[in-house]
Every structure is written in structure tokens, then in C-alpha cells.
Backbone as CSV, one residue per row, in Angstrom:
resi,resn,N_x,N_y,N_z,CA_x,CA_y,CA_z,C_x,C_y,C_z
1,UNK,0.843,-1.179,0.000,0.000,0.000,0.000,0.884,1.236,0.000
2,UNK,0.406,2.526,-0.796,1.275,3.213,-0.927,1.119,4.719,0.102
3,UNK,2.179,4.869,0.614,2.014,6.082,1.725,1.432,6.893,1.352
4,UNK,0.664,7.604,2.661,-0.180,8.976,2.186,0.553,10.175,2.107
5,UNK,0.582,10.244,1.183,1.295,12.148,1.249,0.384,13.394,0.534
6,UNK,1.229,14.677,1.015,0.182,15.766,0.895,0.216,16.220,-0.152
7,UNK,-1.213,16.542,-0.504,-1.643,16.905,-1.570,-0.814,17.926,-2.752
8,UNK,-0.660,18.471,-3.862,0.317,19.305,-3.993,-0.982,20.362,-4.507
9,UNK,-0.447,21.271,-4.431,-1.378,22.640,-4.454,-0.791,23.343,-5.027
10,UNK,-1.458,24.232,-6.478,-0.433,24.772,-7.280,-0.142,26.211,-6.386
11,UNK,0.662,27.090,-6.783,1.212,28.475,-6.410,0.209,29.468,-5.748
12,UNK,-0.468,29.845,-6.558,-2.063,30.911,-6.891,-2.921,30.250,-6.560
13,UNK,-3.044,29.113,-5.723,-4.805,28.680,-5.605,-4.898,29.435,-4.520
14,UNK,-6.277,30.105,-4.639,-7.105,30.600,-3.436,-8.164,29.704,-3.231
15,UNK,-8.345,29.296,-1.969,-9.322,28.617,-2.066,-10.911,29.446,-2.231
16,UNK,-11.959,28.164,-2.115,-13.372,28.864,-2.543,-14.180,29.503,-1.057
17,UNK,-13.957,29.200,-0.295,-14.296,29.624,1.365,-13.073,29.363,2.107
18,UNK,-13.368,29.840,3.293,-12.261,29.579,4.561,-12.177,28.034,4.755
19,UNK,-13.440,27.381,4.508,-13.415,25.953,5.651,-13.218,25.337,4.345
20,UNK,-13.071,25.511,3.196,-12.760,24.298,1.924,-11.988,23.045,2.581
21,UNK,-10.988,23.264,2.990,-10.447,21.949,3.589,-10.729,20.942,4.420
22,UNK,-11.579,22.001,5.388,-12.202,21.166,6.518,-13.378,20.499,5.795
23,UNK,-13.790,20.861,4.966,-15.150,20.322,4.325,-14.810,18.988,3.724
24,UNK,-13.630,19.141,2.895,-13.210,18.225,2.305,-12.642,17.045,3.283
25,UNK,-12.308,17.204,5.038,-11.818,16.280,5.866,-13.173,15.383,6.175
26,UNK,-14.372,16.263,6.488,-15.293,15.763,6.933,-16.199,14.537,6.016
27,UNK,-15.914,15.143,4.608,-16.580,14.577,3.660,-15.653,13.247,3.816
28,UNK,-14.737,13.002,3.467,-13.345,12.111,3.434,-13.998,11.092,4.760
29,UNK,-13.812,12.019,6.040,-14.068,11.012,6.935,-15.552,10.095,7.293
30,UNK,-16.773,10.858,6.686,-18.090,10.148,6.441,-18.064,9.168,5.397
31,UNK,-17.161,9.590,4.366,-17.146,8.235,3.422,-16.029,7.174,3.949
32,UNK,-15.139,7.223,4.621,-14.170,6.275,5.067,-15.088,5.214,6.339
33,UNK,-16.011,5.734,6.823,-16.769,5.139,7.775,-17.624,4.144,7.251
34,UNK,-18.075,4.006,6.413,-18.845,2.970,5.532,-17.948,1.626,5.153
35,UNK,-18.520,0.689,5.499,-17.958,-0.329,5.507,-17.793,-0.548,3.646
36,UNK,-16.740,-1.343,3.210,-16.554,-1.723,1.937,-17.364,-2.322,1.709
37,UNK,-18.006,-3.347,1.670,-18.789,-4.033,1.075,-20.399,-3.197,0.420
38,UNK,-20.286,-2.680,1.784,-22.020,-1.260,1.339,-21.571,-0.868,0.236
39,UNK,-19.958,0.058,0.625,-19.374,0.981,-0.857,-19.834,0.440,-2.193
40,UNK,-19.582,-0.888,-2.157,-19.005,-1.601,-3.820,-20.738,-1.935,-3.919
41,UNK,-21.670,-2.793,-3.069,-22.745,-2.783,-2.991,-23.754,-1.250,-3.591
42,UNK,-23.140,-0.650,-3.143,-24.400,1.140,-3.619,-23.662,1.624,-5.068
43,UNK,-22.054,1.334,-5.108,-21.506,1.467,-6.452,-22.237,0.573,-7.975
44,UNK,-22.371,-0.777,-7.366,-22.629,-1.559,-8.473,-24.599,-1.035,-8.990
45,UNK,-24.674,-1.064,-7.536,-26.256,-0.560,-7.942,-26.540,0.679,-8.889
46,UNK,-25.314,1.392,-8.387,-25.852,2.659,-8.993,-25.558,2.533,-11.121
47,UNK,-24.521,1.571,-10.805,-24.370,0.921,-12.485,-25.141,0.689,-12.652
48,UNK,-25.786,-0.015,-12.238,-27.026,-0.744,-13.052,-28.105,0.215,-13.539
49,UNK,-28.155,0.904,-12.090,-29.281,1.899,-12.917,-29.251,2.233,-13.460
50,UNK,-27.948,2.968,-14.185,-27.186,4.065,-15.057,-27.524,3.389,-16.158
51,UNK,-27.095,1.952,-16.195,-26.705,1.440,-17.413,-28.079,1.072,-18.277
52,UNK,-29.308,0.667,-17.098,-30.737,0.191,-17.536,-31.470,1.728,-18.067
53,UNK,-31.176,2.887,-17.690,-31.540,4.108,-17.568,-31.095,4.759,-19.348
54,UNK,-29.840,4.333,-19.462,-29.118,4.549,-20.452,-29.388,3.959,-21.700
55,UNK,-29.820,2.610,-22.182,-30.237,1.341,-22.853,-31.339,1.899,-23.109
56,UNK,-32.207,2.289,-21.811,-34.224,2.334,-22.118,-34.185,3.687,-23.340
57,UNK,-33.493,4.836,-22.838,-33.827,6.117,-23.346,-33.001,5.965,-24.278
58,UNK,-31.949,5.253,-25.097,-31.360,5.866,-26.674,-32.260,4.610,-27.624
59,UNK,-32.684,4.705,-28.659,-32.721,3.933,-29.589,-31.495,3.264,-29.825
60,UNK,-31.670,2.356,-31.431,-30.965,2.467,-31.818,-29.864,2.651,-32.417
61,UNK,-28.437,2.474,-32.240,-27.522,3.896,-32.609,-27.001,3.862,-34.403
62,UNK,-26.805,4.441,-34.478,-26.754,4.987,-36.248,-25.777,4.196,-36.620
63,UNK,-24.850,3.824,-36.538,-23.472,3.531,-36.533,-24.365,1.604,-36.849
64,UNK,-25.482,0.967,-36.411,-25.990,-0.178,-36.797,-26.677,-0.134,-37.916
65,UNK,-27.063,0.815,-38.562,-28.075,1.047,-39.405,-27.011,0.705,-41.099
């Protein structure tokens, strides 16, 4: 596994608010709390939908015709 190191941040970034970072810790640490299996479980689901969602609404594509 490969060590964590810090982010690189170009020269000129300002950030978009004061707490940008902290937002980004909190977010980080609510998704690290979820067990893996849920993760890959709500990931695959959300394929499917995408993919059944995607299939229903195009026809045929031109490129068969």
C-alpha cells in the first residue's frame, strides 16, 4: 500500500471559502466510515441503474443502421 502524502497545491490557488479543507476532511471522513462491502454494494447498484436508464432512453444507434 502506498504512503499517504500531501496533496500538492499549485502556487495561486485561493481557495473557494475559509473551511474548503475542513469540508473536504469531513466529507473524506463520512465516506471512510462505511464499511466496503455497502461501498461496492451502492456502487454496483448505482451501475445498473445508469446502465438500464441509459439502454431504455437511446434507440438504436446509427453507426448499426
Amino acid at each position: 500500500m502506498q504512503g499517504i502524502t500531501a496533496m500538492k497545491v499549485p502556487d495561486k490557488y485561493e481557495p473557494k471559502n475559509t473551511d474548503e479543507f475542513g469540508t473536504f476532511d469531513r466529507a473524506m471522513t463520512k465516506l471512510l466510515a462505511v464499511p466496503a462491502d455497502e461501498l461496492q454494494r451502492k456502487i454496483k447498484k448505482h451501475k445498473k441503474r445508469k446502465k438500464k436508464s441509459k439502454t431504455s432512453e437511446s434507440g438504436p444507434s446509427r453507426d448499426s443502421a
